[in-house]
Residue frames as qw, qx, qy, qz and C-alpha x, y, z in Angstrom:
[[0.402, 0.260, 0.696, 0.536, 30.76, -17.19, 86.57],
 [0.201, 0.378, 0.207, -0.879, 29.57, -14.63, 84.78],
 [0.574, 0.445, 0.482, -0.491, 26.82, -14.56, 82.40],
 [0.626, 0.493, -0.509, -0.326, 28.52, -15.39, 78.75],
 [0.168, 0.499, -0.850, 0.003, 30.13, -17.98, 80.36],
 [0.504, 0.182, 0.805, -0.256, 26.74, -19.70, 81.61],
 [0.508, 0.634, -0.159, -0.561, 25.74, -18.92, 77.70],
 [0.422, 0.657, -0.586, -0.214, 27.90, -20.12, 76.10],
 [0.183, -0.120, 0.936, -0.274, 28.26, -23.45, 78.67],
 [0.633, 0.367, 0.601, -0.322, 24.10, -23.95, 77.77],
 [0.472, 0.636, -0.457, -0.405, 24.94, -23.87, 73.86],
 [0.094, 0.538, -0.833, 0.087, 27.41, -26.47, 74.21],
 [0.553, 0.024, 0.644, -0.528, 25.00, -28.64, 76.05],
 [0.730, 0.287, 0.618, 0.054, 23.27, -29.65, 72.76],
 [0.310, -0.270, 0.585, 0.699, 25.44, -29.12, 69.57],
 [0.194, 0.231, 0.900, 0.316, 22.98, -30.65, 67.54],
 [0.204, 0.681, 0.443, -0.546, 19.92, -28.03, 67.71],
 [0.347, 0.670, -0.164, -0.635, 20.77, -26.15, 64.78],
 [0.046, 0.252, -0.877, -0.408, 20.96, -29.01, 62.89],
 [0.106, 0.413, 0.904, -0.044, 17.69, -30.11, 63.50],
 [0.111, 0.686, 0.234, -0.680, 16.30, -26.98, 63.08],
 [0.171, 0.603, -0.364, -0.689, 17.60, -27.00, 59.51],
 [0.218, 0.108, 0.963, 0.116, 16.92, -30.43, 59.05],
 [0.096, 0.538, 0.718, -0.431, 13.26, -29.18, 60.03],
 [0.195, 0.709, -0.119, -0.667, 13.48, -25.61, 57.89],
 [0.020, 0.350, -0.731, -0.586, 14.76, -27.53, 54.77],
 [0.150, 0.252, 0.911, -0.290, 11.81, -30.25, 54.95],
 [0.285, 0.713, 0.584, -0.263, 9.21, -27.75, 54.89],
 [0.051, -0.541, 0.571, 0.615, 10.96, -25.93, 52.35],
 [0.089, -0.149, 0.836, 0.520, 10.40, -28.77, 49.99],
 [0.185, 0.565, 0.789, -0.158, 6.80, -30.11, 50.98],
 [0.031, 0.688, 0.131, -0.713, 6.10, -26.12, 50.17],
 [0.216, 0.478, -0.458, -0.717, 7.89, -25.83, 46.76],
 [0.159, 0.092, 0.981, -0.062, 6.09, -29.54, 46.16],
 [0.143, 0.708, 0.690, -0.042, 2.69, -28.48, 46.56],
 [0.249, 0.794, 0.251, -0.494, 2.38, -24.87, 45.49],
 [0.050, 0.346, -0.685, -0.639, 3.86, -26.16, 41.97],
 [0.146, 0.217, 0.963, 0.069, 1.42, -28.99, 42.23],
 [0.050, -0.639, -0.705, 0.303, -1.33, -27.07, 43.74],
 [0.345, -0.228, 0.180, 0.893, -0.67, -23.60, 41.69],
 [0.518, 0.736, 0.333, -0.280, -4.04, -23.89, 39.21],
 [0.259, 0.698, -0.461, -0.483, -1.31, -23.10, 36.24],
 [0.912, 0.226, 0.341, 0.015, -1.45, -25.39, 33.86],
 [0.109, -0.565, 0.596, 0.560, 1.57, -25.92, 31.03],
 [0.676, 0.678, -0.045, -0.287, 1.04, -25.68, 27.55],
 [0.492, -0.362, 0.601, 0.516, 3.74, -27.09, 24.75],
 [0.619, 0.734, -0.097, -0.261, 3.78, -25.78, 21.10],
 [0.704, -0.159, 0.441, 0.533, 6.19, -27.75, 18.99],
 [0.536, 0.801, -0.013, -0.267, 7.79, -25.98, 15.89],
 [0.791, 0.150, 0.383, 0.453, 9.71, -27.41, 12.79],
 [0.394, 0.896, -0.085, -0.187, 12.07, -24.80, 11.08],
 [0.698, 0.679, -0.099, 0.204, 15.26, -24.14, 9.01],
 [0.178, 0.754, -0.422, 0.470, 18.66, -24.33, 9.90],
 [0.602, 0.022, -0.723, 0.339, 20.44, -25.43, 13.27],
 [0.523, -0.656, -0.530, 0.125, 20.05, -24.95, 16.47],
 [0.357, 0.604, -0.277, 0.656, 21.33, -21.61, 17.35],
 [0.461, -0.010, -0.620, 0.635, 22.96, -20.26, 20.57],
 [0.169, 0.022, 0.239, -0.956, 20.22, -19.49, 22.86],
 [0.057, 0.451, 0.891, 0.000, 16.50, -20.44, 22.64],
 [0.044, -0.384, -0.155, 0.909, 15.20, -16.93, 21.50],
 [0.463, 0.112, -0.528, -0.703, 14.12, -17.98, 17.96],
 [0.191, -0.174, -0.953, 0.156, 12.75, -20.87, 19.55],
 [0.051, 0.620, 0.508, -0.596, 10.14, -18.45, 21.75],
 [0.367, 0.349, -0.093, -0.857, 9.18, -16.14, 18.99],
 [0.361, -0.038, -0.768, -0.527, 8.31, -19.06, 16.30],
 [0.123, -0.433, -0.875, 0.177, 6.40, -20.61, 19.27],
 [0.228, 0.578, 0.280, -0.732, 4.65, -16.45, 20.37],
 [0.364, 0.307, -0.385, -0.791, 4.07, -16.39, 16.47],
 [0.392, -0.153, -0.893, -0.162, 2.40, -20.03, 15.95],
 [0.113, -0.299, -0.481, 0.816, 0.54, -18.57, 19.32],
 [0.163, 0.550, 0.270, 0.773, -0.17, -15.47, 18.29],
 [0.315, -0.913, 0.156, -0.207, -0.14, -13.68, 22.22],
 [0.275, 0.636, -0.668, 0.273, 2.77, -13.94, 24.30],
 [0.887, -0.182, -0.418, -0.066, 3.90, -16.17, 26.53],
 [0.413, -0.814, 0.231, -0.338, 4.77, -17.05, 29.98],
 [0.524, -0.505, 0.683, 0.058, 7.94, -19.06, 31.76],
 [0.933, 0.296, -0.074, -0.190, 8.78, -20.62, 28.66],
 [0.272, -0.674, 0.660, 0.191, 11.47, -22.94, 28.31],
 [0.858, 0.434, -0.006, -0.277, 12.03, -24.79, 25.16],
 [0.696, -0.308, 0.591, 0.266, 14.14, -27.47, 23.75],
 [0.349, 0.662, -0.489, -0.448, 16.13, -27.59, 20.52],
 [0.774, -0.210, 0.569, 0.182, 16.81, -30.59, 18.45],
 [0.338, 0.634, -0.437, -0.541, 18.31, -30.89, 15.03],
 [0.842, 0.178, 0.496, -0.114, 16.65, -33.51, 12.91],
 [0.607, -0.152, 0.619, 0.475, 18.97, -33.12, 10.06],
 [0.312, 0.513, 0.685, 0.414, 18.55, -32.30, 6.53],
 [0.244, 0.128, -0.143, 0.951, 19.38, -28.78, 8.13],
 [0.478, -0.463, -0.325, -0.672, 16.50, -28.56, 9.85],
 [0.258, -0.006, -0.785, 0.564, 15.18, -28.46, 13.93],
 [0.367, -0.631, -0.573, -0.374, 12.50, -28.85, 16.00],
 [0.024, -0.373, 0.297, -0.879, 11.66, -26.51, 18.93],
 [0.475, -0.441, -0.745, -0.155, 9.54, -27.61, 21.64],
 [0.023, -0.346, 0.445, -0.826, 8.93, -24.81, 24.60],
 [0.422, -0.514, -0.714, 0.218, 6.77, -25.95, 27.71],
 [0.041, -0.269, 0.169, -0.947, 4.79, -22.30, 29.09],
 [0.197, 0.372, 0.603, -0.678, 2.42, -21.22, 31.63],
 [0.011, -0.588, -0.571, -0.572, -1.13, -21.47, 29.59],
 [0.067, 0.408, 0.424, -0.806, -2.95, -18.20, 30.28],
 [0.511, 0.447, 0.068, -0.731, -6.51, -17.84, 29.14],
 [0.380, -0.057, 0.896, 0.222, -6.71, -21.42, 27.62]]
């Protein structure tokens, strides 16, 4: 025998290795993205704002009314839209406070 062929014969042996391995990689993976969201020290802010008009495509006017009701900018926001009728909608964005 030559030497791929005792290779490739000790592979074979256990199939299952690289599945545990990834089992194992994926695991700590999560515990990871778990705690250094948990354990980050950032804290999240939420400004709500009430304006005119519907919801439009995109959450852009959403972030400025919230950086102008602010007044600095702002970090990872992401904000919800809702339309309360009477042609009118509330914005709610969730951001990284900096310099509470």
């Amino acid at each position: 025998m030559d030497s791929n062929t005792h290779l490739c014969q000790y592979q074979v042996k256990d199939p299952n290795i690289s599945m545990k391995f990834g089992t194992i990689l994926m695991i700590t993976f999560v515990f990871f993205a778990l705690f250094s969201h948990t354990y980050s020290g950032t804290e999240n802010c939420q400004e709500e704002v009430t304006m005119q008009g519907k919801c439009g495509i995109g959450f852009a006017h959403c972030i400025i009314a919230v950086v102008q009701k602010v007044g600095k900018p702002i970090k990872d926001a992401k904000c919800l839209c809702d339309y309360l009728g009477n042609n009118s909608h509330k914005c709610t964005c969730t951001y990284a406070c900096l310099n509470k």
